[in-house]
Structure formats: C-alpha cells, structure tokens
N, C-alpha and C positions, 0 to 999 in steps of 0.2 A: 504494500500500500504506500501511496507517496507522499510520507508529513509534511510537505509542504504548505504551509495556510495559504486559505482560499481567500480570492477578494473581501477586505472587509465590507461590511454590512453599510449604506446609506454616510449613517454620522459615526463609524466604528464602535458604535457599541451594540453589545449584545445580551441579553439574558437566560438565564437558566429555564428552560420550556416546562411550561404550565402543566398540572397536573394532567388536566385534559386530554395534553398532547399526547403524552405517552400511553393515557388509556385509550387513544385510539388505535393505537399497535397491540393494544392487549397485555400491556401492562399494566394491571386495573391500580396496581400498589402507588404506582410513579415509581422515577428516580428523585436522588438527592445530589445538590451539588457537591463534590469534594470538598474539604476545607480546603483554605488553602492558593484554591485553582481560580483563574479569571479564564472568564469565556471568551474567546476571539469569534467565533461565529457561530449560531445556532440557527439551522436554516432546514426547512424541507423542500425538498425541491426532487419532483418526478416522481414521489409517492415515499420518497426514504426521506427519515430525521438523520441528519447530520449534527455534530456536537464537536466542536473545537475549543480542546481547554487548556490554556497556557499555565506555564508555574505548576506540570503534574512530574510527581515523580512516583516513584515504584508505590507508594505509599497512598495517591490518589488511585492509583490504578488498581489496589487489592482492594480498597474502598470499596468502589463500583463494582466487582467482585463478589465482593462480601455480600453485597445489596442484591443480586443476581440470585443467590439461593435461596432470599426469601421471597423471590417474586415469583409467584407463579408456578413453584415445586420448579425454576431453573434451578438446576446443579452448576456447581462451578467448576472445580479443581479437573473434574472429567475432561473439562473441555477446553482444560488451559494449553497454549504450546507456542513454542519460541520462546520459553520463558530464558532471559538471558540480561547483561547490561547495557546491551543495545537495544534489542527489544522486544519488547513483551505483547502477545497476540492472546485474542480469546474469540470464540468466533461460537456460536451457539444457536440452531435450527429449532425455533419452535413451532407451535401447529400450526401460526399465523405471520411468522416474519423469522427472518436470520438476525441476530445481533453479532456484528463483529465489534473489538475494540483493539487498540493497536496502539500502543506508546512508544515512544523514541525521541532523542534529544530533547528531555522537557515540554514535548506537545502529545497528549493524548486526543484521540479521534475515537468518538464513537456514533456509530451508524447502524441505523434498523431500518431494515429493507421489507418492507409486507410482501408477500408471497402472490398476492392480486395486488400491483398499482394500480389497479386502473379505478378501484374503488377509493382511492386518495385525489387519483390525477383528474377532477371535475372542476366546473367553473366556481370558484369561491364565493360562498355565502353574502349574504347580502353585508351581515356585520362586518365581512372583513373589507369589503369596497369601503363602507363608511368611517372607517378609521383613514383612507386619504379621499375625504370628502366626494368619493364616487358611489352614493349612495342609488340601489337600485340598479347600477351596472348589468344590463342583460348580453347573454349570449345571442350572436350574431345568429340566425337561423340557417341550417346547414353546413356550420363549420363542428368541426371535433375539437375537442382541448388535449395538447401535444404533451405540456410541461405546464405545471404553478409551481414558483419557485417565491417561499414565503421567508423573512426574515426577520429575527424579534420576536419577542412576546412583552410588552404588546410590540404589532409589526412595523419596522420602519421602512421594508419593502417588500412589495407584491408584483409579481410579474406573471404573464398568464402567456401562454404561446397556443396560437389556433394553427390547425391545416385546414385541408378543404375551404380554401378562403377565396376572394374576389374582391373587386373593387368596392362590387354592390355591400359588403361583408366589411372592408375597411370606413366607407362612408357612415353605415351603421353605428358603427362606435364611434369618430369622429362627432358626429351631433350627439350622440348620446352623452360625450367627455366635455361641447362647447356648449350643451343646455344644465350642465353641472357647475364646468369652471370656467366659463366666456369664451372667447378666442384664443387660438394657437398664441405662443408667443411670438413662436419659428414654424414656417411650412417650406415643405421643400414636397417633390415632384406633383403630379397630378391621376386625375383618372385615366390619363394616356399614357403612364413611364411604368418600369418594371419595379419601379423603387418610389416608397411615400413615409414623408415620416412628418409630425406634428409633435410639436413642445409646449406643454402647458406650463404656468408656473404662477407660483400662486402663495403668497402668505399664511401661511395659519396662526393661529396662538402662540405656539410655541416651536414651530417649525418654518421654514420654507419646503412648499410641495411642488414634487417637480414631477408631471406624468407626459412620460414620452410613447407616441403608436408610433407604430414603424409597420411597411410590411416589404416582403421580396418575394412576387410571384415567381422568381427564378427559385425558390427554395420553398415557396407552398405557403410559406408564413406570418400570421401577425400576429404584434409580440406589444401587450402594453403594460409599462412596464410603471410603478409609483414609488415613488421612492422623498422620504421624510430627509430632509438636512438638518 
C-alpha cells in the first residue's frame, strides 16, 4: 500500500468520522480515535472510508487492534501480518466489507471497503447538499453516479461524478446550482465544445464556498464538485 498522504481536504483539516459513519459499514460499535494521533484526511470516496492518521506509532496501531475484537466478534491477532518496524498490516474480510490497516513511517491508513459499493456510491442526501448551500440538488435524469467522494464530518467537501451524461444533463444542474447560488463567477466553453466548466463562489458565515461543474464528453463525465475554505 502506498503511505503517501492524499491531497488534503478543502481548508486541511479533518475529523474523526461520526459514529454513523462507521455503522454504515456494519460497525454498529464505531471506532475511537487513537490518542495521540491527528487526522490528515478522513474521506469516503467510491463506497470505501479512508482514515489518515499522523503522529501513529506501533502503539496507535495495536489500539485500533484492540478495538477490532470487540467489534462485531472481529478477531485480531488471526489476522495480523507484516508485523515488523517498518511495517505493520492487518487486513480482515467480514460479511459486509474488508478492513485493511497499514502503518509505516509515523502514518497509519485505515480503509473499509463494503463488498456492494454501489449501495454507498448514490446521489447524496439532501442534508448533505445543504451543508454547501445546494439544498434540494436533484439528479440529472438518465445519468448514473460514477464516484461521491465526501470529506469531513461535518463535510468541507463533496464531489459527485455522473456518466451517461449530455449537454441537456450539464444545463440541468447548471440552473439548478444558479437558482441556489446566482451566476457562474467563471464560465468557460458552451453547449457546442467537448469541454464546460462553471465556478461558483460565494461567502458563507464562516467559510468561502467555492462549487465548481465541469464536464468532458470525451470521458463521459460530470463532476460537481463543493468545497468549504
């Protein structure tokens, strides 16, 4: 696996995912954060929770271990391997997702993979639009959702990717994101080019909100993408 961190998150920071989060993988208990550890990025994105946690060492890592054998009759020790000072793997198949974990040089990664994404990978709730003021955000008719890739709890960015899309399918959301937040700031190509993208931007309370549509019929896709500063 490759420890490398992943782009941070909006305004780089990130929290520890909500109990909810993890009972929707069928961890009905939750996880706990390590002591200790700062999160560099907590993101689901394609149907897997990803977990990136800075400042872990051997000692966050038997933690979350630990915590494993009382979730859900998971066993631990069974399923430990690479255990070493490089580093430390745990990877464990249960009835409804894979959990792997994987520590090295001070970064611990932990990832739950559900066994059906596709009962993750759907257009996000209404609540979660209204957290960057795109309350009510409807799915374009006839397109599929490819990827939601969600960041934060609560989230400082949401991004949704369609196929099966079209002009008629980018327009859609266009008026749906300029009867929410006004005019584009930035627009670039039209309903004649292979390539469109629109920039919203917009003040909140305690944020600047920045939502960018983009699509590329050469690659099937639209991609909108909100993100908190």
């Amino acid at each position: 696996m490759n420890l490398s961190p992943p782009p941070a998150p909006g305004n780089g920071t990130a929290v520890w995912p909500q109990a909810a989060t993890w009972q929707n993988y069928g961890l009905s208990s939750g996880l706990t954060q390590p002591p200790g550890t700062t999160i560099y990025t907590a993101v689901v994105s394609s149907g897997a929770l990803l977990v990136y946690l800075q400042n872990a060492d051997t000692t966050a890592f038997d933690n979350l271990a630990g915590q494993f054998t009382v979730l859900d009759g998971i066993p631990a020790a069974s399923n430990e391997s690479g255990y070493s000072i490089y580093e430390l793997a745990y990877v464990y198949s249960g009835a409804n997702f894979t959990l792997t974990m994987t520590h090295g040089s001070g970064m611990l990664i932990l990832s739950i993979e559900p066994d059906d994404p596709g009962g993750f990978v759907v257009w996000p709730d209404n609540s979660r639009w209204t957290v960057f003021d795109l309350s009510g955000l409807t799915q374009p008719a006839g397109t599929t959702v490819d990827d939601v890739t969600e960041t934060g709890s609560p989230a400082t960015l949401l991004s949704v990717t369609l196929n099966n899309i079209s002009h008629t399918a980018y327009e859609d959301l266009l008026s749906q994101i300029i009867t929410r937040l006004g005019n584009p700031y930035t627009s670039t190509g039209s309903s004649s080019t292979q390539t469109r993208e629109d920039v919203f931007m917009t003040t909140m309370p305690a944020n600047t909100l920045v939502v960018t549509l983009e699509m590329d019929t050469s690659y099937d896709e639209i991609t909108i993408a909100a993100i908190k500063y």
